[in-house]
Biopython code that builds the backbone (N, CA, C, O; Angstrom):
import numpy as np
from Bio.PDB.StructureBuilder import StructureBuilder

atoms = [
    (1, "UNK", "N", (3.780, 22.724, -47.499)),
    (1, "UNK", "CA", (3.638, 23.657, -46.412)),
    (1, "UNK", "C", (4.278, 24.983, -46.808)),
    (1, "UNK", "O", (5.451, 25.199, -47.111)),
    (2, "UNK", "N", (3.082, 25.955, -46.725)),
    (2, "UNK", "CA", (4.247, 27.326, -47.210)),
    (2, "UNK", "C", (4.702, 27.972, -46.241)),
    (2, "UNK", "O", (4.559, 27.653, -45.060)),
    (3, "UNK", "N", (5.396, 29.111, -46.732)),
    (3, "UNK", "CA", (6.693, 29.477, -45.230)),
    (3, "UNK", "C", (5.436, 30.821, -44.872)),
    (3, "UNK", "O", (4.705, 31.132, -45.812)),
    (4, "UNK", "N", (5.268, 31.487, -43.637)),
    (4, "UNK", "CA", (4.200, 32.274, -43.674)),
    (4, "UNK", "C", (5.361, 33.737, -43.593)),
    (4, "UNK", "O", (6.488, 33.745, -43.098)),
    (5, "UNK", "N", (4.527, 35.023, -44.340)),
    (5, "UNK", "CA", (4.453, 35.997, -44.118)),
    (5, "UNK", "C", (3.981, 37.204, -43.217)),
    (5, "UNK", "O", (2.818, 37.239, -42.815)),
    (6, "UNK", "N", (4.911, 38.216, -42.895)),
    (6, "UNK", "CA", (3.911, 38.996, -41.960)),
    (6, "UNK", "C", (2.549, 39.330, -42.769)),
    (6, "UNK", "O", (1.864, 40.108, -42.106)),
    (7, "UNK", "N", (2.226, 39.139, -43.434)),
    (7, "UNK", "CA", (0.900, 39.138, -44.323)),
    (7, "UNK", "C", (-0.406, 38.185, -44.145)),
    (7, "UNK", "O", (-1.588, 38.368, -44.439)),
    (8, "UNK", "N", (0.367, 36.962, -43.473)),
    (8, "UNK", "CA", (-0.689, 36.115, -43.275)),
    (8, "UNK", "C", (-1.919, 36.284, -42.591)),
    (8, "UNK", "O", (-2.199, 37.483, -42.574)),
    (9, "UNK", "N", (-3.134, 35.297, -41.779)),
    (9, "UNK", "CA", (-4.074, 35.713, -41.144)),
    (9, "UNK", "C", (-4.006, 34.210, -40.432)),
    (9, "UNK", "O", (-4.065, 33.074, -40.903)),
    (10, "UNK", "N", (-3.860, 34.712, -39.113)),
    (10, "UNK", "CA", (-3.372, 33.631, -38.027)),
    (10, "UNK", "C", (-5.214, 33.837, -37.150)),
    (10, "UNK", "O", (-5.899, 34.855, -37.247)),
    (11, "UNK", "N", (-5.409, 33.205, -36.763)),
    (11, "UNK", "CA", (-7.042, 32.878, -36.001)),
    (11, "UNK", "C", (-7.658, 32.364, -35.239)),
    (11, "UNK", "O", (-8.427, 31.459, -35.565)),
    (12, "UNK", "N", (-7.517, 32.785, -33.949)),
    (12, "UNK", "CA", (-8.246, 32.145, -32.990)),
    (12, "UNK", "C", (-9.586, 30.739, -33.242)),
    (12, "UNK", "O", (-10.105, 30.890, -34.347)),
    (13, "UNK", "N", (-9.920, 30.044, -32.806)),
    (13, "UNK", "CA", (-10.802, 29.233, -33.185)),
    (13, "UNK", "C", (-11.866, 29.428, -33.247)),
    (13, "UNK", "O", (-12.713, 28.618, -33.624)),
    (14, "UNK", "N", (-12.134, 31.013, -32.743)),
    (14, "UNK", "CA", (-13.674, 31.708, -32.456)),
    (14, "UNK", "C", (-13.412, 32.383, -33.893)),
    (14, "UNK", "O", (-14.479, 32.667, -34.438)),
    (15, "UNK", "N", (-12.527, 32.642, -34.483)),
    (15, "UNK", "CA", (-11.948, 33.628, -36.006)),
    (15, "UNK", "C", (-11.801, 35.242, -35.339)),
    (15, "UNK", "O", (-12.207, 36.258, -35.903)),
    (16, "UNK", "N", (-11.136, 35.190, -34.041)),
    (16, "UNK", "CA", (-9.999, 36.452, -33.785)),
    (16, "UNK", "C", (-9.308, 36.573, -34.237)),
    (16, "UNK", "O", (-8.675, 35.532, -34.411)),
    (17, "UNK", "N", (-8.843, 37.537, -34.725)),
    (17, "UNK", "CA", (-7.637, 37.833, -35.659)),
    (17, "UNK", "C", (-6.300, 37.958, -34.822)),
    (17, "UNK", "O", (-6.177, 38.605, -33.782)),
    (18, "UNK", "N", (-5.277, 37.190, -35.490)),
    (18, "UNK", "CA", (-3.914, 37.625, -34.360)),
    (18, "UNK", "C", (-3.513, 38.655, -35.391)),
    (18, "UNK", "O", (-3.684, 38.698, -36.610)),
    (19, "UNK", "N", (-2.690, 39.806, -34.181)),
    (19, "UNK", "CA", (-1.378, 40.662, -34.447)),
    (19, "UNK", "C", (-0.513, 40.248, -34.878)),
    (19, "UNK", "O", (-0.214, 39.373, -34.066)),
    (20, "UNK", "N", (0.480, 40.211, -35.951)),
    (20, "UNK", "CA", (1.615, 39.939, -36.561)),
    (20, "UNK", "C", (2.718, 41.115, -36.189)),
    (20, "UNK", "O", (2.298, 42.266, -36.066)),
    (21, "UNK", "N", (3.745, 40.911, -36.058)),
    (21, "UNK", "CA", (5.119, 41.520, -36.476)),
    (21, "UNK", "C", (6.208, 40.723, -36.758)),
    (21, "UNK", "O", (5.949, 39.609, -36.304)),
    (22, "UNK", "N", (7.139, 40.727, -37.203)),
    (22, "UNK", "CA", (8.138, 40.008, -37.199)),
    (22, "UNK", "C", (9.432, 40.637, -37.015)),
    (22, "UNK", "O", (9.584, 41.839, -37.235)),
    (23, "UNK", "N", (10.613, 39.688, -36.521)),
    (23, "UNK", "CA", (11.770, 39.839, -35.829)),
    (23, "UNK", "C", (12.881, 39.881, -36.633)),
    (23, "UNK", "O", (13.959, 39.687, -36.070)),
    (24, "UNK", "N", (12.878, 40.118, -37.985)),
    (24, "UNK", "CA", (13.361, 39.580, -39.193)),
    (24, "UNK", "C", (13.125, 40.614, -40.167)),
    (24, "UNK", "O", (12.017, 41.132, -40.030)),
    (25, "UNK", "N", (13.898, 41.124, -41.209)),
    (25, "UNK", "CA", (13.844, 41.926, -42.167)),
    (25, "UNK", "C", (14.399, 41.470, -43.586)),
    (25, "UNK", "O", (13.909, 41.946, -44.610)),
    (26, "UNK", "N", (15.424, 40.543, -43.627)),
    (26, "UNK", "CA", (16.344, 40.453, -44.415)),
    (26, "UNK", "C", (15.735, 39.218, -45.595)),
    (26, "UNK", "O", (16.006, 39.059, -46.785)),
    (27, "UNK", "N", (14.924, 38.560, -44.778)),
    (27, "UNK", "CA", (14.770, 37.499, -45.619)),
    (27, "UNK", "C", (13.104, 38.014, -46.174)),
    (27, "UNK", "O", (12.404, 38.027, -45.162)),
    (28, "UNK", "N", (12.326, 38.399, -47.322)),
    (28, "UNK", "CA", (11.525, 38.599, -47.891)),
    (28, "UNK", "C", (11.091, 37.429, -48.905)),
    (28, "UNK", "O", (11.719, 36.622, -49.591)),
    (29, "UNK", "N", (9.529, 37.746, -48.655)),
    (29, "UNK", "CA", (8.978, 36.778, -50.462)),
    (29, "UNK", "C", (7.996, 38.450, -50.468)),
    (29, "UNK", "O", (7.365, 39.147, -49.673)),
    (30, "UNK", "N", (8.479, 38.449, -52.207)),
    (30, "UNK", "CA", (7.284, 39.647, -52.445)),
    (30, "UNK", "C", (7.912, 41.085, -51.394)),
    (30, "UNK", "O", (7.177, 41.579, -50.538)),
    (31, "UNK", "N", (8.666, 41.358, -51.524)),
    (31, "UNK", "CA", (9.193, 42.276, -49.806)),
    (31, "UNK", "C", (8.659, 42.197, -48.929)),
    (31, "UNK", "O", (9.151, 43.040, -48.178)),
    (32, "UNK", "N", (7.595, 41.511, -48.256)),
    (32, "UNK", "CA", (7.849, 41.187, -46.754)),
    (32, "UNK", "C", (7.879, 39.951, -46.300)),
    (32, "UNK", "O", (7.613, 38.847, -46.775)),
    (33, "UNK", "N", (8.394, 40.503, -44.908)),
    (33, "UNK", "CA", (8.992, 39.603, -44.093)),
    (33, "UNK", "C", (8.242, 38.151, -43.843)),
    (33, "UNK", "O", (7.030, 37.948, -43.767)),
    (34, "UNK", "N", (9.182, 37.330, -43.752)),
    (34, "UNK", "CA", (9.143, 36.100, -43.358)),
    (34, "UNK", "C", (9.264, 35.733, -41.942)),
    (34, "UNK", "O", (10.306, 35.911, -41.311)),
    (35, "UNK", "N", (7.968, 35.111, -41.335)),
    (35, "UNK", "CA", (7.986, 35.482, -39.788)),
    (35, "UNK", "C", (8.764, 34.094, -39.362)),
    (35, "UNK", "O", (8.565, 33.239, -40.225)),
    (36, "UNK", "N", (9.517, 33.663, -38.382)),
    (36, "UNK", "CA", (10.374, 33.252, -37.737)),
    (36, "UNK", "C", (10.062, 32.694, -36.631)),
    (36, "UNK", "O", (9.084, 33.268, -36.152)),
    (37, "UNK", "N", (10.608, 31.422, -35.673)),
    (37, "UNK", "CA", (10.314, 31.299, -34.436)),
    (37, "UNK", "C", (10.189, 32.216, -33.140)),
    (37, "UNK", "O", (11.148, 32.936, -32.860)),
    (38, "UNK", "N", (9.315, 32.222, -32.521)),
    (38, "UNK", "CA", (8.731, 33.043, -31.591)),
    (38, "UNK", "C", (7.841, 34.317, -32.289)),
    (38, "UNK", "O", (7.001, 34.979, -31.679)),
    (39, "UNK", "N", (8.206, 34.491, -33.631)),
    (39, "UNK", "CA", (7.398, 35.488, -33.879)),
    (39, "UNK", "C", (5.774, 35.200, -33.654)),
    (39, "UNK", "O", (5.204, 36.291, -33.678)),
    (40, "UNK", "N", (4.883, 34.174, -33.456)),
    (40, "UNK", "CA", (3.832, 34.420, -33.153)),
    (40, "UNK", "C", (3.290, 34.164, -32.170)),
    (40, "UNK", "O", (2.074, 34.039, -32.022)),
    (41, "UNK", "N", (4.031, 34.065, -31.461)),
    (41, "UNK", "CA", (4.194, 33.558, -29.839)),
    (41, "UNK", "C", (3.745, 35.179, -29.385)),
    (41, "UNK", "O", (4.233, 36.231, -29.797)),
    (42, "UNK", "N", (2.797, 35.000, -28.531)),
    (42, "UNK", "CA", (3.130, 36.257, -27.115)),
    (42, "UNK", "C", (2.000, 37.426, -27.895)),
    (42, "UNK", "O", (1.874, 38.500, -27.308)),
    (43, "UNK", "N", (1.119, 37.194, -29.320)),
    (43, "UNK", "CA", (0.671, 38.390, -30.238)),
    (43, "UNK", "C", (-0.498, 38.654, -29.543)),
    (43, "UNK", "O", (-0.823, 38.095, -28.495)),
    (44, "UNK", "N", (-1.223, 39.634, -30.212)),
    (44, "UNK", "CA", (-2.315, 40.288, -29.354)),
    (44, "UNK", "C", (-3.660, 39.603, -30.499)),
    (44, "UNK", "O", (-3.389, 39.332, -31.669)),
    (45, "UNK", "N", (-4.934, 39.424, -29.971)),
    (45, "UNK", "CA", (-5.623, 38.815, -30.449)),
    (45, "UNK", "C", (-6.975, 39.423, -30.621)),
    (45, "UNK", "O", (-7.777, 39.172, -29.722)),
    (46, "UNK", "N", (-7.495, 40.391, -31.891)),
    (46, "UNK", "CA", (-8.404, 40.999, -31.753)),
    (46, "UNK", "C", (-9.911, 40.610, -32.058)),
    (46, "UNK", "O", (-9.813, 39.606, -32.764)),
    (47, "UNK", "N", (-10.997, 40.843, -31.918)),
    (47, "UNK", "CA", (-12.002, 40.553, -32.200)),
    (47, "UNK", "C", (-12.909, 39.384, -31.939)),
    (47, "UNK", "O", (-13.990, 39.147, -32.480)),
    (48, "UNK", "N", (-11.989, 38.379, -30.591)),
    (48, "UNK", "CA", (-12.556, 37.203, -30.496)),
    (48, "UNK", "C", (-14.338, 36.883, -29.979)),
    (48, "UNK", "O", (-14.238, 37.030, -28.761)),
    (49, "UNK", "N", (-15.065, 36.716, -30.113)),
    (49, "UNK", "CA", (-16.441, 37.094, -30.083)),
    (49, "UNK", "C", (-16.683, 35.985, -28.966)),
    (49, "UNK", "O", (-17.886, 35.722, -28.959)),
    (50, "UNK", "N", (-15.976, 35.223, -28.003)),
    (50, "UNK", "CA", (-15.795, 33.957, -27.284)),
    (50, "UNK", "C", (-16.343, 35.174, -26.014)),
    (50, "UNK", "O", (-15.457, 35.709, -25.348)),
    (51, "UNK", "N", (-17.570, 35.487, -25.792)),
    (51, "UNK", "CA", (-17.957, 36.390, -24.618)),
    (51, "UNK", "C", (-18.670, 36.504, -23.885)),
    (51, "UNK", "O", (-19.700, 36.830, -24.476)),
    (52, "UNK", "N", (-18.889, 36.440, -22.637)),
    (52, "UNK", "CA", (-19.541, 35.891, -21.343)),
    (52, "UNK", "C", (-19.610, 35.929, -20.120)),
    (52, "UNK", "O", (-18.498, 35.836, -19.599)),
    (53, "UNK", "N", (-20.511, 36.035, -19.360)),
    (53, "UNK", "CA", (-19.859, 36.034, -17.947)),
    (53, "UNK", "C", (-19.012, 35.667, -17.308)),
    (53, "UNK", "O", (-18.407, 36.359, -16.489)),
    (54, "UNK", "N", (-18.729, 34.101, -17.645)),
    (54, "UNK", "CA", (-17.687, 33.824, -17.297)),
    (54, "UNK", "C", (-16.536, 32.978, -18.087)),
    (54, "UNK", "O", (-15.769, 32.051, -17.828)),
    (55, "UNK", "N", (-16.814, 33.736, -19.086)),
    (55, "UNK", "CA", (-15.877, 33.536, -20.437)),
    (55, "UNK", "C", (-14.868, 34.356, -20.596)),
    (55, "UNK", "O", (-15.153, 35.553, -20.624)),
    (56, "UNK", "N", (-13.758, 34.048, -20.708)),
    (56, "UNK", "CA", (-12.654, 35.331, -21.468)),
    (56, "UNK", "C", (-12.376, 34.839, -22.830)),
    (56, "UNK", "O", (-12.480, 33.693, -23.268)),
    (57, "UNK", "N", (-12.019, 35.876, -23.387)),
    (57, "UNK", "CA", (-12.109, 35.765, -25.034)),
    (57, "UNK", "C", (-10.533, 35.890, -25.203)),
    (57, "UNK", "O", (-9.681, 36.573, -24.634)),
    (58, "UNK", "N", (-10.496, 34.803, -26.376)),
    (58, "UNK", "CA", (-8.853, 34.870, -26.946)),
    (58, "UNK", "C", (-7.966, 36.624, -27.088)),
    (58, "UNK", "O", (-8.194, 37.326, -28.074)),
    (59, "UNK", "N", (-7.286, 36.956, -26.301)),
    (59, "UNK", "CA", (-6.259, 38.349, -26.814)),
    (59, "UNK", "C", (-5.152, 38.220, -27.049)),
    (59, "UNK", "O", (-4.501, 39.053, -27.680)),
    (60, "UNK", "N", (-4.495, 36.675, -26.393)),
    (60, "UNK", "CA", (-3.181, 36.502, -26.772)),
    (60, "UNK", "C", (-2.757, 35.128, -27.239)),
    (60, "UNK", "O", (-3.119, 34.034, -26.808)),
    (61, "UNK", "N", (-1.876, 35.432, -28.255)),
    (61, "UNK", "CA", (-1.185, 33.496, -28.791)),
    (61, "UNK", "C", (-0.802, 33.228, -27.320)),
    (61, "UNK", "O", (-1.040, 33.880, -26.304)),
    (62, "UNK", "N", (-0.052, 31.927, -27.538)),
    (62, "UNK", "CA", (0.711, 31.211, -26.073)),
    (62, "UNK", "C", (1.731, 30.490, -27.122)),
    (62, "UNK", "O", (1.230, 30.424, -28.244)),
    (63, "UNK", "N", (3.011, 29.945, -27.031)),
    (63, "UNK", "CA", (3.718, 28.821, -26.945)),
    (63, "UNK", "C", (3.355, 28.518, -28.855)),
    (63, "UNK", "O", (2.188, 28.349, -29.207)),
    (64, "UNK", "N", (4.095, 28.503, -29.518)),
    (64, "UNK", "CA", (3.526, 27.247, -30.449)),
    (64, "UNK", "C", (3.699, 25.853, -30.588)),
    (64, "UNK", "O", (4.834, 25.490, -30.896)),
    (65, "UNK", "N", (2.659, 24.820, -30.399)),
    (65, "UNK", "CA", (3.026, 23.676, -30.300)),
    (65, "UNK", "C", (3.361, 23.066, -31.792)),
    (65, "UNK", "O", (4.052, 22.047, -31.776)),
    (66, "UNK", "N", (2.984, 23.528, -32.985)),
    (66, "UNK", "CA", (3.581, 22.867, -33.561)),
    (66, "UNK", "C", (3.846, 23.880, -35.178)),
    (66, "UNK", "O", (3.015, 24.764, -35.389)),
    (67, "UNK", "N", (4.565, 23.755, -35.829)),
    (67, "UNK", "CA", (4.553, 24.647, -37.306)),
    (67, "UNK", "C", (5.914, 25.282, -37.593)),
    (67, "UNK", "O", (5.847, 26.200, -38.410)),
    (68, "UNK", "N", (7.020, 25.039, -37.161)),
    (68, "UNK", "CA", (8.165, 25.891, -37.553)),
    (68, "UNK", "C", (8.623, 24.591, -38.038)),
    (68, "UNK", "O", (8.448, 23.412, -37.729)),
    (69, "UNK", "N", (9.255, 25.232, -38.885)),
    (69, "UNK", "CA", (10.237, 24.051, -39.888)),
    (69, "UNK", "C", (11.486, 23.295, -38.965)),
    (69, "UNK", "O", (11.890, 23.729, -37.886)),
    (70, "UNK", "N", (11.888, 22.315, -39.516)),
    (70, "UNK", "CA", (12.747, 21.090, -38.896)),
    (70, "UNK", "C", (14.405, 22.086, -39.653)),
    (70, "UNK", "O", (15.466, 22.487, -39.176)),
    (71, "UNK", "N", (13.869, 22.098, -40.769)),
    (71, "UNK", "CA", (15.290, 22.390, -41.941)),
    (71, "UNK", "C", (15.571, 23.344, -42.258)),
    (71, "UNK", "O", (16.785, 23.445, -42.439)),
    (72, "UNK", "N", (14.831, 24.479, -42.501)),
    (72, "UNK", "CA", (14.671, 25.910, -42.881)),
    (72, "UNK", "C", (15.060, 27.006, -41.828)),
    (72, "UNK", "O", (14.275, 27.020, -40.880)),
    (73, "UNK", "N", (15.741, 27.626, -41.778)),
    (73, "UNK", "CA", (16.405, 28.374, -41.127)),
    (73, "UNK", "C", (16.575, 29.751, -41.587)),
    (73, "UNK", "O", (16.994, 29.863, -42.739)),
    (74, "UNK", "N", (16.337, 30.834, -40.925)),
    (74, "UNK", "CA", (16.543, 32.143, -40.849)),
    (74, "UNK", "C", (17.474, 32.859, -39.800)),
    (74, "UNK", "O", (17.045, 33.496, -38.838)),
    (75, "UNK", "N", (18.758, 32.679, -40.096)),
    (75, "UNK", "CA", (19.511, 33.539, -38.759)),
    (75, "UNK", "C", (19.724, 32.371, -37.619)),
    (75, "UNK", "O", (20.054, 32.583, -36.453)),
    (76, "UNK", "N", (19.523, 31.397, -38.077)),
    (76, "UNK", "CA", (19.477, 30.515, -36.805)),
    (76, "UNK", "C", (18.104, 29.688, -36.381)),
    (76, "UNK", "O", (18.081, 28.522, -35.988)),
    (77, "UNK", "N", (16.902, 30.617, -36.563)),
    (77, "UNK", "CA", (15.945, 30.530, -36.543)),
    (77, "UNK", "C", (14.908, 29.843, -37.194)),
    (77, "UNK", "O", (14.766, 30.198, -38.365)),
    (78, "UNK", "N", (14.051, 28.872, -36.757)),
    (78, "UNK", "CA", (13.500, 28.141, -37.675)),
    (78, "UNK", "C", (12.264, 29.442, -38.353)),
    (78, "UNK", "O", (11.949, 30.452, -37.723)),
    (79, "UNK", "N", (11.654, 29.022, -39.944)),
    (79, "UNK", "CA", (10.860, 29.769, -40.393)),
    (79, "UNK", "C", (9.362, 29.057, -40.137)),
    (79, "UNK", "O", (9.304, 27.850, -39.901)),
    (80, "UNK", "N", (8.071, 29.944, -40.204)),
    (80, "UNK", "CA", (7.018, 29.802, -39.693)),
    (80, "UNK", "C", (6.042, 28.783, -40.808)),
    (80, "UNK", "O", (5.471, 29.365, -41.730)),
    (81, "UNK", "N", (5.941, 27.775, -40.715)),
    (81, "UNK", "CA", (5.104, 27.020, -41.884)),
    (81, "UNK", "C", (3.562, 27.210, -41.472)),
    (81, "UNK", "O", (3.325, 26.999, -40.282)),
    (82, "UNK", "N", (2.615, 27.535, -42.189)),
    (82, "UNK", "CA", (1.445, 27.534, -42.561)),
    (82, "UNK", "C", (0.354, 26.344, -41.908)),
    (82, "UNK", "O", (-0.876, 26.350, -41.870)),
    (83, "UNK", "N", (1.301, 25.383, -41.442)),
    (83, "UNK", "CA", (0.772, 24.651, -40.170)),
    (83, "UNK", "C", (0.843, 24.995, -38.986)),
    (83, "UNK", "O", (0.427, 24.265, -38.086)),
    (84, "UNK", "N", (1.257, 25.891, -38.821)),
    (84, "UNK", "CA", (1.404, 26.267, -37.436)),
    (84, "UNK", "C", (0.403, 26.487, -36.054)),
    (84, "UNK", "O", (-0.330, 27.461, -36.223)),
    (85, "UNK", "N", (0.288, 26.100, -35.297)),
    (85, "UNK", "CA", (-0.554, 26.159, -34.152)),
    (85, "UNK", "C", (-0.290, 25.930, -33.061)),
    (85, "UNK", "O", (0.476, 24.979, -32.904)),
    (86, "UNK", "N", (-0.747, 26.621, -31.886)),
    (86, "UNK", "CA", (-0.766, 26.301, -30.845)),
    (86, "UNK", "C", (-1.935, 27.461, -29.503)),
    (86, "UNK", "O", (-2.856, 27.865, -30.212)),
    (87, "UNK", "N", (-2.054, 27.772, -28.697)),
    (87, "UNK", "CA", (-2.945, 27.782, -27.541)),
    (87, "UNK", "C", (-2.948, 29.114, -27.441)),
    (87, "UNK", "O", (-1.958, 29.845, -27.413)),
    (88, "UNK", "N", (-4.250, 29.468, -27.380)),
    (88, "UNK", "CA", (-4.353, 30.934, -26.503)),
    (88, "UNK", "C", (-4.963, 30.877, -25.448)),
    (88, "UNK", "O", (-5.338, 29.823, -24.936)),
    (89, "UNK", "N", (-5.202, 32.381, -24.829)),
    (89, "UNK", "CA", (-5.139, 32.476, -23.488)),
    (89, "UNK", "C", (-7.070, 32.410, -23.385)),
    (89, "UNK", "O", (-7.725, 32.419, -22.342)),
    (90, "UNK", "N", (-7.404, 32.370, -24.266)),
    (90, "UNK", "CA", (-8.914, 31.943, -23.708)),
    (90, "UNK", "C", (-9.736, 31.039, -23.357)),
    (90, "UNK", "O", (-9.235, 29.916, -23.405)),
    (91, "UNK", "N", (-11.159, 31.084, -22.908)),
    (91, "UNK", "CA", (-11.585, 30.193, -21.978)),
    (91, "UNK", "C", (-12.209, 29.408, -23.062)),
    (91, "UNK", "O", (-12.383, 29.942, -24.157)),
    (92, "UNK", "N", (-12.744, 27.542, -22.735)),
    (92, "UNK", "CA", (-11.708, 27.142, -21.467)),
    (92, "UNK", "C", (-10.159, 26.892, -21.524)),
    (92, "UNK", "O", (-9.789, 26.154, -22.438)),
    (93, "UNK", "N", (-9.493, 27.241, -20.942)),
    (93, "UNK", "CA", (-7.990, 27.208, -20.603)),
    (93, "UNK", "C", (-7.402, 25.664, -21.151)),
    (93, "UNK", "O", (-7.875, 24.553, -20.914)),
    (94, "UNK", "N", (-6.214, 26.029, -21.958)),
    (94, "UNK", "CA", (-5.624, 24.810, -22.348)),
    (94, "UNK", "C", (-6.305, 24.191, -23.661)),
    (94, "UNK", "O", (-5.645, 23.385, -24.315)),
    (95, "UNK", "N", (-7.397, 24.483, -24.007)),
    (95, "UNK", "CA", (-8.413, 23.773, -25.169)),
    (95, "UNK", "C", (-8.492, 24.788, -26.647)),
    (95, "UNK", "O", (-8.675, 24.330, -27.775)),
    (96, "UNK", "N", (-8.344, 25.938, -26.382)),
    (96, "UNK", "CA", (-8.798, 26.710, -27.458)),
    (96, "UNK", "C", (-7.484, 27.229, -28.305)),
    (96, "UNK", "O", (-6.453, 27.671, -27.798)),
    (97, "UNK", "N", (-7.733, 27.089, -29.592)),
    (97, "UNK", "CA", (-5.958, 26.999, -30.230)),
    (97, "UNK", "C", (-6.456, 27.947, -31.539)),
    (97, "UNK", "O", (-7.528, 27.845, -32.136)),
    (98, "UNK", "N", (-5.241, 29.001, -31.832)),
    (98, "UNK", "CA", (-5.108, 29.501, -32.971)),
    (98, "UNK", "C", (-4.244, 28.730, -34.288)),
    (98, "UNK", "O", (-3.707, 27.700, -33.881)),
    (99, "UNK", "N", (-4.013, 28.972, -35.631)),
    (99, "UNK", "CA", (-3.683, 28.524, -36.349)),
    (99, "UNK", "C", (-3.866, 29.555, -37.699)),
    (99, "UNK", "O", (-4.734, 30.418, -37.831)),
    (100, "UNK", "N", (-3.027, 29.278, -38.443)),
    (100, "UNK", "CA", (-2.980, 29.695, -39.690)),
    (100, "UNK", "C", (-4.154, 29.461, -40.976)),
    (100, "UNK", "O", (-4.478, 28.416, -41.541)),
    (101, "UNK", "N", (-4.574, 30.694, -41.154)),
    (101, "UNK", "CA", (-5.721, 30.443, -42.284)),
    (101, "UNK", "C", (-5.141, 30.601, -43.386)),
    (101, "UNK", "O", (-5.199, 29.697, -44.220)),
    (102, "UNK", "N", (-4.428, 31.817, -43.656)),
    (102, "UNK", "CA", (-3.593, 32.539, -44.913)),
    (102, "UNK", "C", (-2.310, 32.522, -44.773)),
    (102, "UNK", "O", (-1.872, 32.976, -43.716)),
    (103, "UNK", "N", (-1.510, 32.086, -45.621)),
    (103, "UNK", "CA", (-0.468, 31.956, -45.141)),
    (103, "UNK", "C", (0.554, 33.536, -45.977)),
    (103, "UNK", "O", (1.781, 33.566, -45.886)),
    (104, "UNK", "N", (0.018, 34.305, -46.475)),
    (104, "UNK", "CA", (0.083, 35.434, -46.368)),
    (104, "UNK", "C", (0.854, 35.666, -48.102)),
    (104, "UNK", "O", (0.959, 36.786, -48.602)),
    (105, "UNK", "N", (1.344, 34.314, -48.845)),
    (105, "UNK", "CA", (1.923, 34.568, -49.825)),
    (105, "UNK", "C", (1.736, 33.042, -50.226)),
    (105, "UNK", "O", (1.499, 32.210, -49.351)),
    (106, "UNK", "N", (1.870, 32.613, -51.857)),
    (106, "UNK", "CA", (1.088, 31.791, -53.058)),
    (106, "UNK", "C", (2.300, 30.888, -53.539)),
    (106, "UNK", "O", (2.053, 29.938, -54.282)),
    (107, "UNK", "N", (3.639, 31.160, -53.129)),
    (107, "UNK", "CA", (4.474, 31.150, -53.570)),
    (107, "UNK", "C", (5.695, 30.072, -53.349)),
    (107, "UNK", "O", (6.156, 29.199, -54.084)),
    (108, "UNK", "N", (5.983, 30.460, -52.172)),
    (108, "UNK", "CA", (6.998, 29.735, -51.568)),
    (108, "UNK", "C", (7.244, 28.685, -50.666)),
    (108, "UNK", "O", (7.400, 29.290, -49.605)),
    (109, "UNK", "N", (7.390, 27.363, -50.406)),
    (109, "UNK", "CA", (7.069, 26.535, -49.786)),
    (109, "UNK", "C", (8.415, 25.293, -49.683)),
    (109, "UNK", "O", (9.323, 25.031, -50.471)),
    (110, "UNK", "N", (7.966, 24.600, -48.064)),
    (110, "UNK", "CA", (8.911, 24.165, -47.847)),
    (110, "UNK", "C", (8.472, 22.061, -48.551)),
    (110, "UNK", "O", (7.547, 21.253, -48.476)),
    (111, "UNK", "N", (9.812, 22.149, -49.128)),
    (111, "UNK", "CA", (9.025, 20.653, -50.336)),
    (111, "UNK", "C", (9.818, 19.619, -49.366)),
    (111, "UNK", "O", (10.725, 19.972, -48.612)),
    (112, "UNK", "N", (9.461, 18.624, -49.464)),
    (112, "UNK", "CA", (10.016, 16.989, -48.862)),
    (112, "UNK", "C", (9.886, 16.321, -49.316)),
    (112, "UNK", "O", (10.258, 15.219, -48.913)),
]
sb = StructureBuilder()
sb.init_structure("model")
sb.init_model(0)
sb.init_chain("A")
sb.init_seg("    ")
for serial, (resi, resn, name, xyz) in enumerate(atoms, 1):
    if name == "N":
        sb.init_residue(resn, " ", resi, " ")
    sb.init_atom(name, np.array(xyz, "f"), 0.0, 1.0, " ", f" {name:<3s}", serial, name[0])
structure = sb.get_structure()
């Protein structure tokens, strides 16, 4: 499982692209940042093509249900593994989940 970068490409299930930033500076692969718990929580979600009358299309992550490390720690903070997923805000509600395609760097990974 690799640790993800603000570099990565996180994706609605329709292939919306999520917004990245991260909360974190200090810890780098390649100089950038290594995104952190909550960092992909709450992001903005562009391009979801999920569109309809009475459809709303993915714009925002929700919650992650699953992908931050058990052991790995940043500041306190668990770091973001390349499994990561959990729910956005589009229709139908509760069913439609983003996840990690790219994990933004080739390199670094958490071993067990």
């Amino acid at each position: 499982m690799r640790w993800v970068t603000v570099d990565a490409l996180l994706q609605c299930a329709h292939l919306g692209k999520v917004g990245l930033t991260h909360s974190q500076s200090w810890v780098t692969i390649e100089g950038r940042p290594v995104l952190v718990q909550a960092d992909p929580e709450g992001r903005p979600i562009t391009g979801c093509p999920n569109i309809g009358p009475t459809i709303k299309p993915c714009t925002t992550t929700l919650k992650v249900q699953a992908g931050y490390s058990t052991w790995i720690r940043v500041d306190g903070k668990p770091v973001v593994l390349d499994i990561v997923t959990g729910l956005t805000d589009g229709t139908p509600p509760g069913v439609v989940k983003y996840h990690c395609t790219t994990p933004g760097q080739p390199f670094v990974s958490e071993g067990r």
